[in-house]
C-alpha positions as CSV (number, residue, x, y, z in Angstrom):
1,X,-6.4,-62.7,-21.9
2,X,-10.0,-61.0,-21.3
3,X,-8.0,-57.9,-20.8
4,X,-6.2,-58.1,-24.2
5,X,-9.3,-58.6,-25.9
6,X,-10.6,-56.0,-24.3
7,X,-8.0,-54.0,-25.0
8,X,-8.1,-54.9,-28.7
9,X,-11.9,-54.1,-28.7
10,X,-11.7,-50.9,-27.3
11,X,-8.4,-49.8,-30.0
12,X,-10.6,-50.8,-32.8
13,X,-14.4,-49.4,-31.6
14,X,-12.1,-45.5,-31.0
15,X,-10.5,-46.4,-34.4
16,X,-13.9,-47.1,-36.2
17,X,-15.2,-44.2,-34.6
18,X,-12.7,-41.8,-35.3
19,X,-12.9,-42.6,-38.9
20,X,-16.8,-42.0,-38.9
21,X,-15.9,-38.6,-36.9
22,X,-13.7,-37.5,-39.6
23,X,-15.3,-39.1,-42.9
24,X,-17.7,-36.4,-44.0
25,X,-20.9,-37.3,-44.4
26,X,-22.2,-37.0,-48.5
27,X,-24.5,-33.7,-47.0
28,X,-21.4,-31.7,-45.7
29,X,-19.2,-32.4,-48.8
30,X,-22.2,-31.2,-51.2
31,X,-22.5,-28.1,-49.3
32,X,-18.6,-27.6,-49.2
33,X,-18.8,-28.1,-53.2
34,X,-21.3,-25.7,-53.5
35,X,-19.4,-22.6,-51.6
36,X,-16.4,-23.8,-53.3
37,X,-18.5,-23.5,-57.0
38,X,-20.0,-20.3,-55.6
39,X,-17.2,-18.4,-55.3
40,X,-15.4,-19.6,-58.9
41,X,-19.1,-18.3,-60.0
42,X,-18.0,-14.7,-58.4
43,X,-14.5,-14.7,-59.6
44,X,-15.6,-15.3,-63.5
45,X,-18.4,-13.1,-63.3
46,X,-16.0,-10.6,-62.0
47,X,-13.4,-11.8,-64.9
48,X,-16.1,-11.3,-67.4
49,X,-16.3,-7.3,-67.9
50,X,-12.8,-7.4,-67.6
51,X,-12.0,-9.7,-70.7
52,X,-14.7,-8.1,-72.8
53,X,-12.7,-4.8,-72.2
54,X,-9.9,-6.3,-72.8
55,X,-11.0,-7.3,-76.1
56,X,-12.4,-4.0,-77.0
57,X,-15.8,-3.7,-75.3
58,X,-16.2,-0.2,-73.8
59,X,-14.6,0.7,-70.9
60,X,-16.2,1.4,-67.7
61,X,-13.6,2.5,-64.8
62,X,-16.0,1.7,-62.1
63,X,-16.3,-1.6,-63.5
64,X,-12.9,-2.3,-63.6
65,X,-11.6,-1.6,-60.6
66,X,-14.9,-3.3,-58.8
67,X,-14.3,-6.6,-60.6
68,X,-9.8,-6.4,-59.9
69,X,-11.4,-5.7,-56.2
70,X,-13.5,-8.5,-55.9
71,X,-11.0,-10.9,-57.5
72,X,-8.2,-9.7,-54.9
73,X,-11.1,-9.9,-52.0
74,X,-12.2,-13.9,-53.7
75,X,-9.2,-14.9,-53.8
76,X,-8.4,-14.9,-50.6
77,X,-11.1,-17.3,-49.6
78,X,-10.2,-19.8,-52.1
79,X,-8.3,-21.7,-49.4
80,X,-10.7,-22.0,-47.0
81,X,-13.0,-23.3,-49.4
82,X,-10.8,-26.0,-49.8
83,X,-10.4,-26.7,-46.4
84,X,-13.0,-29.5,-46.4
85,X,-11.6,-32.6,-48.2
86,X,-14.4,-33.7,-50.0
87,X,-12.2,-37.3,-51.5
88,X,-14.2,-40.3,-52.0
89,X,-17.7,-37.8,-52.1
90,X,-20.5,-39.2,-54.8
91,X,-20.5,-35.5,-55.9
92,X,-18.3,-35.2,-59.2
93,X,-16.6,-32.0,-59.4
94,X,-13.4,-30.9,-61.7
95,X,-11.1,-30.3,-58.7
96,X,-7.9,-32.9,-58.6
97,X,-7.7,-34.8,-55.7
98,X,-4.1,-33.5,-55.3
99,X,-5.6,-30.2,-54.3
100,X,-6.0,-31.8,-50.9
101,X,-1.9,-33.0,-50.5
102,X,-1.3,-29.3,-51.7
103,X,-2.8,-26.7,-49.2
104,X,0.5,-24.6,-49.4
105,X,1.0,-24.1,-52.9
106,X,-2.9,-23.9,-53.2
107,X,-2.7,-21.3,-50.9
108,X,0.3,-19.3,-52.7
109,X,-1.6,-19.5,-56.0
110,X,-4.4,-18.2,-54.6
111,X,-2.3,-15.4,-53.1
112,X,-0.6,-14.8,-56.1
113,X,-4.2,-14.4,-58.2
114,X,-5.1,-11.5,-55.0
115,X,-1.1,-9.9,-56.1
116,X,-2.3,-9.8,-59.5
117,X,-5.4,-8.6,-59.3
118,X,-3.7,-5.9,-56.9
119,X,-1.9,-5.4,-59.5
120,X,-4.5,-5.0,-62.0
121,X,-6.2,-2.7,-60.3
122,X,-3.0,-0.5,-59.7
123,X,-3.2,-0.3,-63.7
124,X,-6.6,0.7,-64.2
125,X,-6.5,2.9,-61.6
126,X,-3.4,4.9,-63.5
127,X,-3.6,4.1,-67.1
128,X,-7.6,3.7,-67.5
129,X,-8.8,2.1,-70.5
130,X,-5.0,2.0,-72.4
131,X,-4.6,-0.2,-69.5
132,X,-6.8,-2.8,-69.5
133,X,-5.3,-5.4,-71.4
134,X,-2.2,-5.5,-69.2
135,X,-4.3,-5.5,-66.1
136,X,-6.0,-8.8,-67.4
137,X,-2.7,-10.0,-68.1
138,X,-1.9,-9.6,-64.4
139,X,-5.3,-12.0,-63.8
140,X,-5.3,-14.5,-66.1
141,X,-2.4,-16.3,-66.0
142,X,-2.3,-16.6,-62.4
143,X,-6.4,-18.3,-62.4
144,X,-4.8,-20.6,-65.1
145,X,-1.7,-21.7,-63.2
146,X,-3.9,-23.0,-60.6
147,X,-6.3,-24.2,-63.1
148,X,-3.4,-26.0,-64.6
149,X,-2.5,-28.1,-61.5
150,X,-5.7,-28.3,-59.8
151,X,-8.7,-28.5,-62.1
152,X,-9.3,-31.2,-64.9
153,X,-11.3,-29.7,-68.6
């Protein structure tokens, strides 16, 4: 009997500390949130001179093709900033908690927002400023399909 108690005891102390192992504590997920925030704060400021020329600003080339560069290059890490589940945190962020069950198709959007801005900046490297609307077309729908599924308003 002493050695199915002790038994027992032992299951539930490694169970109990396992779970302390793996929660993360309220430090780690606010840092996690705030590399997660800091690169969606890259990826609009790189989306921003992009929709103003879109919508008629002037057109800088340079520009261009530096922000499609920097959203393919962001994109990529938009994964990995995900990596750390931060469920059940006392920060609020806009993420669903889905995001976390969904890894793969998180990861494909993301790789299909680095295709289009590939893609983009294929256009503006050929067609210049008569193509800068379709080269936004190439970014935007692909951050709102992972808005869509992933982010609440």
């Amino acid at each position: 009997m002493k050695k199915l108690i002790f038994t027992g005891a032992f299951i539930l102390s490694s169970i109990f500390s396992f779970n302390a192992i793996a929660q993360m504590s309220e430090e780690d997920a606010a840092a996690a949130i705030k590399r997660r925030q800091a690169v969606f704060q890259v990826l609009a400021h790189s989306n921003g001179p992009l929709g103003q020329m879109a919508r008629g600003g002037d057109f800088d080339a340079a520009t261009a093709t530096r922000a499609a560069r920097r959203v393919a290059g962001v994109a990529s890490m938009i994964p990995e900033v995900f990596a750390a589940d931060t469920r059940g945190s006392d920060v609020t962020t806009r993420a669903f908690d889905t995001i976390w069950d969904s890894q793969d198709d998180l990861a494909a959007l993301a790789q299909d927002l680095a295709d289009g801005a590939n893609a983009a900046l294929a256009i503006l490297e050929s067609r210049g400023a008569e193509g800068v609307r379709d080269a936004v077309a190439q970014i935007g729908p692909k951050c709102g399909a992972c808005h869509d599924r992933f982010r609440s308003d």
